[in-house]
N, C-alpha and C positions, 0 to 999 in steps of 0.2 A: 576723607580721613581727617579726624581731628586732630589740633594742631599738638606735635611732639613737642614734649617739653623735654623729654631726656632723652639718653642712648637709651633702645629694649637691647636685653644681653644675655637672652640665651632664648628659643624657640617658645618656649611656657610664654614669656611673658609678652613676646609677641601672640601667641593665642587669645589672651584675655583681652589683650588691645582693639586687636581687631576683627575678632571672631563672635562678636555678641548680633551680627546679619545673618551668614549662615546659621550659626548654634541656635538659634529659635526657630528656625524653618523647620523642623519637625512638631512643632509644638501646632503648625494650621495647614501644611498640605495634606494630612492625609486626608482632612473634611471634603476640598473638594475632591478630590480623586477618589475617595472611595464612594460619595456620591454621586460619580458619573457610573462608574462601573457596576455598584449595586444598582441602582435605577433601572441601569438598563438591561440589567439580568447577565452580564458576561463575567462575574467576577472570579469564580470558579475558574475559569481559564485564561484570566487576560492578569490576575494580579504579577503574580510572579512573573510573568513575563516586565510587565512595566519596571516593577524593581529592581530587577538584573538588568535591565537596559541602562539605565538611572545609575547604576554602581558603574558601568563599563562607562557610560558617559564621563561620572566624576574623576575614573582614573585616567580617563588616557586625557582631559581638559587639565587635570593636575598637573599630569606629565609634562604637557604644550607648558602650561604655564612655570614649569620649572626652567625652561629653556627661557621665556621671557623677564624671569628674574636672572637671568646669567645675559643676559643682554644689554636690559635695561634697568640699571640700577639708580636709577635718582629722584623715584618714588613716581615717576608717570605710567607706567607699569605699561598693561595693554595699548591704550591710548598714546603713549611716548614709541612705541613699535609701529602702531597704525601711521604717527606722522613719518615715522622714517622710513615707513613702505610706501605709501598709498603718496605722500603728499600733505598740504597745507588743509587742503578741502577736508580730510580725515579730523581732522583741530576743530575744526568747527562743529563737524556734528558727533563727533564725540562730546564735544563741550554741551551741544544743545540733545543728545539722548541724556548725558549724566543729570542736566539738571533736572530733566522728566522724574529720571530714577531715583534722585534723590528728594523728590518731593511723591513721590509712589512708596519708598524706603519708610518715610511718616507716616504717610496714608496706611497704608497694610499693617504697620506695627501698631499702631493707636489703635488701627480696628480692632486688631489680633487682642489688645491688651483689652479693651472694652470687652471682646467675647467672653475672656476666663472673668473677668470679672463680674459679667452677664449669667456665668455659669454656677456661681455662687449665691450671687444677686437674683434672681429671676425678674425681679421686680422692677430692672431696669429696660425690661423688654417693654414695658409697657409704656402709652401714649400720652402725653401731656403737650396742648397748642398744637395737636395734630402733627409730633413726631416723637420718636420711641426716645424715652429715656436717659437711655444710653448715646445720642446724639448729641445731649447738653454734655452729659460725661465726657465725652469726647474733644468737645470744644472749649471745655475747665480744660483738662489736662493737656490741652494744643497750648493753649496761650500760656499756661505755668511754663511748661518747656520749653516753650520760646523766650521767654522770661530769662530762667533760670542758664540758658546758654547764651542770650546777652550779653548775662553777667561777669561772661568769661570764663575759659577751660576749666580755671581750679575751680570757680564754683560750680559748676557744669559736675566735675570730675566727683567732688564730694557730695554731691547730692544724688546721682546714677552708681557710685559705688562699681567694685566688683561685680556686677552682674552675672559676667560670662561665665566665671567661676563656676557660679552657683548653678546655672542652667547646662553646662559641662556634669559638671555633679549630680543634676538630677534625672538627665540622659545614661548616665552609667550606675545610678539608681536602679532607674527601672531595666534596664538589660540585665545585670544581675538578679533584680527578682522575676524577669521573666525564665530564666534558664534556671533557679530554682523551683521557680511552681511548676513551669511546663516544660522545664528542658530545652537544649538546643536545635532547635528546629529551623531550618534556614526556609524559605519561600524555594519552590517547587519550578518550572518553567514546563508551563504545557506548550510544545510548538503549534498547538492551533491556534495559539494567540497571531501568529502570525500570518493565517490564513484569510483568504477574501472577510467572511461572517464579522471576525475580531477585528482585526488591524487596524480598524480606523478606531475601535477602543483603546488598544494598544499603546496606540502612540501617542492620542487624547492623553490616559494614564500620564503617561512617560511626560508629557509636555506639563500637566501641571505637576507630577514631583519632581522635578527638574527646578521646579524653583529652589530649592534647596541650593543652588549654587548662585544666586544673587549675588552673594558677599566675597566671592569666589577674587575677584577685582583686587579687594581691598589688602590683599597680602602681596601684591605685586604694587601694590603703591605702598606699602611699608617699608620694603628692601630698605631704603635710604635710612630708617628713620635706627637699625639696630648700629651696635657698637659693631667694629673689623673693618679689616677691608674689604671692599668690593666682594672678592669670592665666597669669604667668612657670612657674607651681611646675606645674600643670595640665600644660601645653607639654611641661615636661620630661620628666612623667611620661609621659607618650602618645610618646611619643620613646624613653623606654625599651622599653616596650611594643610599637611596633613594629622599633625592634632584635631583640629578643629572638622576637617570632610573625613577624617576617619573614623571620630563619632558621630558624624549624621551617618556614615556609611552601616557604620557596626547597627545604629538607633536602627535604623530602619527597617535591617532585614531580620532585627532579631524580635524588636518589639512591633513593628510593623503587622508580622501574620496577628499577632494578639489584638493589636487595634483591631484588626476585620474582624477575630474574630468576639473580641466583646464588646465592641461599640455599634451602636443607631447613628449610622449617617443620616441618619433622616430625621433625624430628633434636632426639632430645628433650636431646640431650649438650651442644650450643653455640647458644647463640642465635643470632637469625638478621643481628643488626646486627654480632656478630662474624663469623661467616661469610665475611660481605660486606669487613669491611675487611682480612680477612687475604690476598682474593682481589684488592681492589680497589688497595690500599698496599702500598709497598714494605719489608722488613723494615729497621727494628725498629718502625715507627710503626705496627704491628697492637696488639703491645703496650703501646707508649706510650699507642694509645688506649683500652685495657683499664685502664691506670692512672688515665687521665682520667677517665673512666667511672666508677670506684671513688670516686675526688675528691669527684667531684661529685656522687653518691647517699649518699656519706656525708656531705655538706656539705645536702645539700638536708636528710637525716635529722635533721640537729644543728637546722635551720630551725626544721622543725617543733615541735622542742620548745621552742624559743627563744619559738617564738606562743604555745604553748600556757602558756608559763610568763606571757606579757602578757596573753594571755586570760583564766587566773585570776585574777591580779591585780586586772586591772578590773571581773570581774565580781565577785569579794570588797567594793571596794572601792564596787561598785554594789548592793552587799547582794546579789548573786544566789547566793550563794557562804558559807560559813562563813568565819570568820577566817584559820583554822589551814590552810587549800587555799591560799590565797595569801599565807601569812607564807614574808617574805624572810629565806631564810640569812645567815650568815657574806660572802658574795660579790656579797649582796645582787640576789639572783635568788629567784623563789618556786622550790624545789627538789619539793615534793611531787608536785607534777602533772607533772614530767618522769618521776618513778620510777615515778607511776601511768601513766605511755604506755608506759614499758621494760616494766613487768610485764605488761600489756596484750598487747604485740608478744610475751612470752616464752609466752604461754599458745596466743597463734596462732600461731605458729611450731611448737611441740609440736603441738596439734593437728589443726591442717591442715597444715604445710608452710612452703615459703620461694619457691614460685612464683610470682612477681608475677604473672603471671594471674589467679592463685582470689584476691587482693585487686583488682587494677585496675579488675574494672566495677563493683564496690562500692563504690569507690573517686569514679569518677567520675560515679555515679549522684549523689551526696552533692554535687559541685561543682554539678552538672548543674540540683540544685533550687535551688543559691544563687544562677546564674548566669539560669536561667528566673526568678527574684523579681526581679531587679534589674533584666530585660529590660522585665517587665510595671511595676512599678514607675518606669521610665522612659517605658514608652508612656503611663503614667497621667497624669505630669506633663507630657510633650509633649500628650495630648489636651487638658489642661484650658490650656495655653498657645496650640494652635490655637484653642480656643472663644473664649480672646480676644481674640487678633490672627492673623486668617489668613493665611499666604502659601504657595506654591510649594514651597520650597525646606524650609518646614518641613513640608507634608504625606509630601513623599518621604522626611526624616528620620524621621519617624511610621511610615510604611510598614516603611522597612529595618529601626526597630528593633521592630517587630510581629512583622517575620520573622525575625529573630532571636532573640526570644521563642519564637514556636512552632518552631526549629529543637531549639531545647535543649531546650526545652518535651519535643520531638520522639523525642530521645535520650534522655531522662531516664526514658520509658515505654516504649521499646526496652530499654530496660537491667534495667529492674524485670520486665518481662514475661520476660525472656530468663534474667536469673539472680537471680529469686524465690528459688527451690528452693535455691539455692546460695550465699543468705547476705544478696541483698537485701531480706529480709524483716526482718533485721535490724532497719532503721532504723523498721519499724511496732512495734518493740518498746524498741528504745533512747529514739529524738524522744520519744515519749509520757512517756518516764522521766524523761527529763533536761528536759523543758520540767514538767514537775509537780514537781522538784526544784529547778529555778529560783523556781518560783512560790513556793513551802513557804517557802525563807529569805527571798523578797522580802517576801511577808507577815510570817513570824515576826520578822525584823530591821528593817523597816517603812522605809517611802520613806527616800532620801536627801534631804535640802536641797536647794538650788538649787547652795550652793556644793560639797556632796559630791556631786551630780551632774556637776558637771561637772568635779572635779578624777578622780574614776572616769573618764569620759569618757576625760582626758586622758592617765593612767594607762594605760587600755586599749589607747591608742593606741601606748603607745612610752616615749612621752618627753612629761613637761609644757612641754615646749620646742618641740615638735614639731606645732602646730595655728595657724592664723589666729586660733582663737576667744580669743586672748591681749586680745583686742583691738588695738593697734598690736603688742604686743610687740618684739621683738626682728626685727622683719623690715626693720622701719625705724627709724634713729636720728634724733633732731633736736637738732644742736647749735645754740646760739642763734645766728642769722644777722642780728638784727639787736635790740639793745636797747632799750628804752625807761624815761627816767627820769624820775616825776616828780615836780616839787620846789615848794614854796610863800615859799619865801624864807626859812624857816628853818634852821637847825642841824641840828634831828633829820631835817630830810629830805634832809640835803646830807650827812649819815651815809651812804645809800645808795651816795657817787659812788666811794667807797674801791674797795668790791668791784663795781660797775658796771666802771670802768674794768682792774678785775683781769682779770674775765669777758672784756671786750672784747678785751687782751691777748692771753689766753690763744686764744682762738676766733680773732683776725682780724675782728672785726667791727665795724661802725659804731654810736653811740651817737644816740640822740638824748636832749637836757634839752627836759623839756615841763614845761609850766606855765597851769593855768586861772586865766582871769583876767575883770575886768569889764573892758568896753569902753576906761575911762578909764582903766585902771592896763595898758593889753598893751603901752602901748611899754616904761614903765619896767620892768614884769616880764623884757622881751625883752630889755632891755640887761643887766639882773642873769642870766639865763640866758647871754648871750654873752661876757661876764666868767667867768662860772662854766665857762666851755666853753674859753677861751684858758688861765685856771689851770691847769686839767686836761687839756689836751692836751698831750701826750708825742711828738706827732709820727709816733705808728704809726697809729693810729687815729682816723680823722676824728671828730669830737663835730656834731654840728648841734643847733639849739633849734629850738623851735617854741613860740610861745603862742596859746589857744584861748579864746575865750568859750563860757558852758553851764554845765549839772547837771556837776560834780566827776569824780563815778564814772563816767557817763555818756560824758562828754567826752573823758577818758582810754583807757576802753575805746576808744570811736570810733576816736578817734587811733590807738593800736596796731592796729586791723584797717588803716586809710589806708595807714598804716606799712609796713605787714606785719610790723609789730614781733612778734618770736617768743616775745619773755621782758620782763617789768617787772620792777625791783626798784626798791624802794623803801621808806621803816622805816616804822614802826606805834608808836602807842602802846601798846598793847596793854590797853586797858580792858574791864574785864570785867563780867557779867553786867546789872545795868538801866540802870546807869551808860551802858552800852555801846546798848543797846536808845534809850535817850533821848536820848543827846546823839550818838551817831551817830560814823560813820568812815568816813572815806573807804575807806582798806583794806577795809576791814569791806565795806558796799556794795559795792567793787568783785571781790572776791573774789566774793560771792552772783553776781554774771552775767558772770565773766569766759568767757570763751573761748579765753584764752593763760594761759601760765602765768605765776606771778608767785611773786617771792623775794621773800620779807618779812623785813627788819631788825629785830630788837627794839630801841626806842630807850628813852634813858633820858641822865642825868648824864653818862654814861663815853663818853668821845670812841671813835667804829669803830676796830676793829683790822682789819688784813690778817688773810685767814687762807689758807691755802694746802689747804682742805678736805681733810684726810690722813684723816679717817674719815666716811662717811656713811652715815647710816641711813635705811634705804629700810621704807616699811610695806608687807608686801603680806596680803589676806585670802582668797586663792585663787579673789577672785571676778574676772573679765576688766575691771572699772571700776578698782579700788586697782590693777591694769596697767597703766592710762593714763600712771605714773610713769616706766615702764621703756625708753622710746624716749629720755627725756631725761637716765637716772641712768646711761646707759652711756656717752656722750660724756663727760660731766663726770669721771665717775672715771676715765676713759684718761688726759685731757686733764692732770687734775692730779697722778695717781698714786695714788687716795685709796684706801681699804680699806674693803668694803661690809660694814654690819653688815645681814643681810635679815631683820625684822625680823615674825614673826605671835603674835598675842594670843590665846590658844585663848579659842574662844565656852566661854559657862556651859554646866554640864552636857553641853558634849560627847561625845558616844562616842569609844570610845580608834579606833573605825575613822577617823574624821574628824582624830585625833590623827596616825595614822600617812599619811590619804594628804597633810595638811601638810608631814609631814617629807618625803617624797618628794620632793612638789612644790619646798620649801624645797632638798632634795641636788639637784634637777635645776636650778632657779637658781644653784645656786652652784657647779655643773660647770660650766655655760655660761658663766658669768661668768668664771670659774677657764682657760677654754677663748680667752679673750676676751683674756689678760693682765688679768686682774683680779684680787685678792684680795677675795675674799669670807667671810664667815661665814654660818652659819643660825642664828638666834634662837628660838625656840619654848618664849615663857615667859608669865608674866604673867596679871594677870586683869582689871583694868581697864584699856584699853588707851590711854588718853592719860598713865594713871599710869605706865602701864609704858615709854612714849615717852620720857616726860623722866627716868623714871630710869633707864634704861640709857645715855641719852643724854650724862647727868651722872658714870654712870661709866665709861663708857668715854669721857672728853671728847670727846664727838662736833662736828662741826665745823659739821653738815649735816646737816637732818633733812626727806627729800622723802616726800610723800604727795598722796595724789589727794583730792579734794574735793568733796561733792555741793554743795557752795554754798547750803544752806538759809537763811534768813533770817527775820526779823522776828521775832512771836510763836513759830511754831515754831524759831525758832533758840534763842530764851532758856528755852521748853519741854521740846524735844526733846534741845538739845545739839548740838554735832559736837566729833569727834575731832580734828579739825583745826582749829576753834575754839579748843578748851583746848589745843592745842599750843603754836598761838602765840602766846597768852596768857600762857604757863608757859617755854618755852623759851627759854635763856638763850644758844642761837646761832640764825642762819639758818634759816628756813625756805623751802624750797620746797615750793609748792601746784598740781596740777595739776589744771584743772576737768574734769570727767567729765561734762558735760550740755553738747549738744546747743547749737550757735550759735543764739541766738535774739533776737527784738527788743527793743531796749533800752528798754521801754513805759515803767517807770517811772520818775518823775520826783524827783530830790533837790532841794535849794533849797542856791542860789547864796550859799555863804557861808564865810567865812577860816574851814573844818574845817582839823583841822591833821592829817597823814596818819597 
């Protein structure tokens, strides 16, 4: 899939994205198929059977594949199911069928596009240096498109155009003028097809229009890439999905009888879907749709290398891969593995040809094994889900995708049997290669991390913007909806009310002053809170108080879930190390079990300034917890205007791999942000990383410094350390803390006494 640059935001516009593989597969299976079946005299009773088989196949694989987009949503689609059924060994040869498929995806579509073009041209059939014509045509138009996606998505994107569009459009064309000239006619089902004589015609048929579902993949690796959530994005995707297989489905069976019946499969000069529209349309839209056609098999062409270029990458950056296969050029696209697919196609094209036939069942042999792993690999996890709660409705979902398993299952061994001899023998010499050339670097470059697993992962996928597993990420923002402040009756804590009531301003939102207290001191406390609430009421923003008896930290917390208080601020002392361990903090404690986030003031002598947050530094370490920041750093920087420094500390000893998929990761936050009306920067310095906090912090006067928090405590807090610890310890603005651990019970117990915050 080629790299997303945006949210897709409603099911259309996922169609167009990725629907330009399937939506041309009507434009060249029927050639071979109807030349098997005329040939050999069975057509009469074997068509209809193949096309109805071919419709039951695309719905009940649809179906499967709806369950795999409510599965797996972070754009791995079938393949991210097979690892999490099958295993690690699944990773590999997934990785080494895709590349096959995606260098067979160029092959077939170059052909395909030379044919219509051949169909026009005749004169490309012919011989020059002892090969046809159309051979040089083929190896111009390899090396432009390799060129031209190079140069990078957007140029890639404006030079291939809409296509899908257009070839959607000219599909629903010709169905409507076939059901005017001839009526609605559907294809017939003679059951002799399925008798000794036919059958092995039958399913031949079936097996090459079955390629039609090649592209079938690429909407279950979209999921990630729409706006929503998880459920919403799933929706979409299956929404495209049957946009796109419900006009091959509709194309087929309506224009399909017409192809057979006004096309020469055997007219080796012009294909048979040209034939058809030149007989079927009125002039010039014969050739309008020979232009389409060209569109759109050069756009699918460009596709292909667009994956193959994210495929490298991730697997580079998954160690499966050397460095130099997935380093990004000038345009910042991995460029090598596009010219290794042009040179690839230029060697096949010399020495076989440009007939998308002698690639197509090779072609879809390759989909065919990926598409049987995902089927069985779904029936795996439906079985072990019936084993534990059985019903009805899910036994039949079991069934249909069982049989949808051994349908393609079905095809995949049709194909291999029928063109062994003629190139699908291939893959028992390639798979072995390329899954033992996977293994070699994964050993010799040795596992990645947790955190370079899963930045590869994300890499692989598209775009590090493009996955759920951000954790909240960017799918949801939370601006604070309701504040909480609390205060002891001092100065340093009445620091807080400055930028509390800034916040509130800015947002719309209510404030509450809280205050723990003992039994005998809640009225006077409550009157000092309601003083402190008419001062500072400005008339936009309601203030309410509240006082509480109880444990400090405890109480507080409490209070904000009651609340549903979203954000605390409140200052700190900021004492540090045994000091801190003995005599205790309220801060301190409440930080270790917060479950909301909290803005901590550093207090001291110098009375709070206003600050209008014009720079903030956000930490991230490409792991999905230091994420936990990024739902709330996107409100606040709209809201004030502020400028993002994004901020990662390389680990010691590093590999420079883990260096570069950083910066990635870091250019993919700061497009989105950049996308967002945001000014952003990437950061990628440093070796201590709370030293390197407060000094960037200090030199770029940073306003605003948010990170995520494990909240360790006690012995191992004065042991271990945290980053966020010595942040706020040390920094000389604002901090925001966002806790990354799991809501839990407030077990332990502080002692009731004037800590000062």
């Amino acid at each position: 899939m080629a790299h997303v640059s945006r949210k897709l935001s409603n099911a259309f516009e996922g169609a167009l994205a990725g629907g330009g593989d399937p939506a041309t597969s009507p434009l060249y299976i029927f050639g071979p198929f109807l030349k098997l079946i005329v040939v050999a005299g069975v057509a009469e009773v074997t068509f209809g059977a193949s096309l109805w088989l071919v419709v039951l196949t695309i719905a009940m694989v649809s179906a499967m594949y709806r369950l795999v987009m409510v599965w797996v949503t972070d754009g791995s689609g079938g393949s991210g199911l097979s690892e999490e059924e099958f295993g690690s060994w699944a990773v590999k040869l997934n990785a080494g069928i895709t590349f096959i498929e995606y260098t067979l995806t160029f092959l077939v579509s170059m052909a395909a596009l030379v044919t219509f073009i051949a169909d026009r041209f005749p004169v490309l059939n012919e011989h020059f240096l002892g090969l046809q014509i159309r051979v040089f045509v083929a190896i111009g138009l390899s090396v432009l498109t390799g060129w031209l996606v190079n140069r990078g998505p957007k140029v890639a994107a404006a030079a291939f155009g809409p296509a899908t569009a257009a070839v959607l459009l000219l599909l629903w064309v010709m169905v409507f003028s076939t059901i005017w000239q001839y009526g609605f006619q559907l294809p017939t089902i003679d059951w002799q097809a399925f008798t000794a004589p036919y059958i092995g015609f039958t399913f031949g048929g079936f097996a090459r229009i079955l390629a039609v579902m090649t592209g079938i993949e690429v909407f279950a690796n979209l999921v990630a890439a729409y706006d929503g959530p998880p459920a919403q994005k799933s929706r979409k995707a299956f929404g495209s999905l049957l946009i796109i297989m419900g006009t091959t489905a509709v194309a087929m069976l309506v224009v399909g009888p017409i192809i057979y019946q006004l096309a020469d499969p055997l007219n080796p000069e012009v294909s048979v879907f040209t034939q058809t529209m030149d007989q079927l349309l009125p002039t010039p839209l014969p050739f309008i749709g020979t232009l389409v056609g060209v569109a759109v098999l050069l756009s699918a062409s460009a596709a292909s290398a667009q994956g193959l270029q994210n495929l490298f990458v991730g697997l580079r950056f998954r160690h499966y891969l050397p460095k130099f296969m997935g380093k990004r050029n000038q345009f910042g696209v991995a460029d090598k593995p596009v010219w290794l697919e042009v040179g690839l196609a230029i060697v096949c094209f010399i020495a076989f040809g440009t007939h998308e036939e002698t690639y197509l069942a090779i072609y879809a042999a390759g989909v065919f094994i990926l598409l049987s792993m995902t089927g069985w690999a779904a029936s795996k996890r439906l079985l072990r889900q019936l084993r534990h709660t059985f019903s009805v409705e899910q036994t039949a979902v079991l069934l249909g995708t069982i049989l949808a398993s051994f349908l393609t299952t079905g095809a995949t061994i049709i194909i291999f049997e029928e063109r062994f001899l003629e190139g699908a023998w291939t893959y028992l010499l390639f798979l072995p290669l390329l899954y033992a050339i996977f293994s070699y670097f994964r050993q010799h470059l040795g596992e990645p991390t947790a955190i370079e697993e899963r930045l590869g992962h994300l890499i692989a996928g598209g775009s590090a913007l493009a996955t759920p597993d951000m954790g909240q990420g960017f799918a949801e923002v939370h601006p604070p909806r309701h504040i909480l402040v609390p205060l002891d009756g001092s100065t340093l804590a009445e620091m807080a009310l400055p930028v509390a009531t800034q916040f509130a301003n800015q947002f719309k939102t209510p404030i509450t002053l809280f205050s723990v207290a003992e039994t005998s001191t809640k009225a006077s406390q409550k009157a000092y809170l309601d003083n402190l609430a008419t001062r500072w009421q400005n008339g936009a923003q309601p203030i309410q108080t509240d006082c509480q008896s109880g444990p400090i930290a405890a109480t507080i917390q409490l209070t904000a879930v009651a609340q549903n208080a979203d954000l605390i601020i409140m200052s700190t002392h900021g004492r540090s190390g045994v000091q801190r361990l003995l005599l205790g903090s309220v801060a301190g404690q409440l930080v270790q079990q917060l479950t909301r986030p909290v803005l901590l003031l550093r207090g001291g002598e110098e009375t709070a300034v206003l600050t209008q947050f014009q720079k903030i530094l956000v930490t991230l370490d490409g792991s999905k917890y230091a994420e936990r920041v990024l739902p709330y750093m996107l409100p606040i920087a709209q809201q004030f205007g502020s400028q993002l420094l994004l901020l990662t500390v390389p680990q010691p000893n590093a590999q420079e791999t883990l260096g570069l998929k950083m910066n990635h990761y870091l250019e993919s936050m700061v497009d989105f942000c950049q996308k967002q009306g945001v000014v952003a920067q990437a950061h990628y310095t440093g070796r201590d990383p709370a030293g390197t906090v407060i000094q960037l912090s200090q030199q770029e006067n940073v306003d605003l410094i948010m990170l995520a928090t494990h909240g360790r405590g006690g012995w191992q807090r004065l042991l271990l350390g945290s980053v966020a610890d010595d942040v706020v310890r040390q920094a000389s603005c604002p901090v925001f803390l966002v806790p990354i651990q799991e809501k839990r019970p407030l077990h332990r117990q502080f002692p009731l006494h004037r800590q000062r915050f």
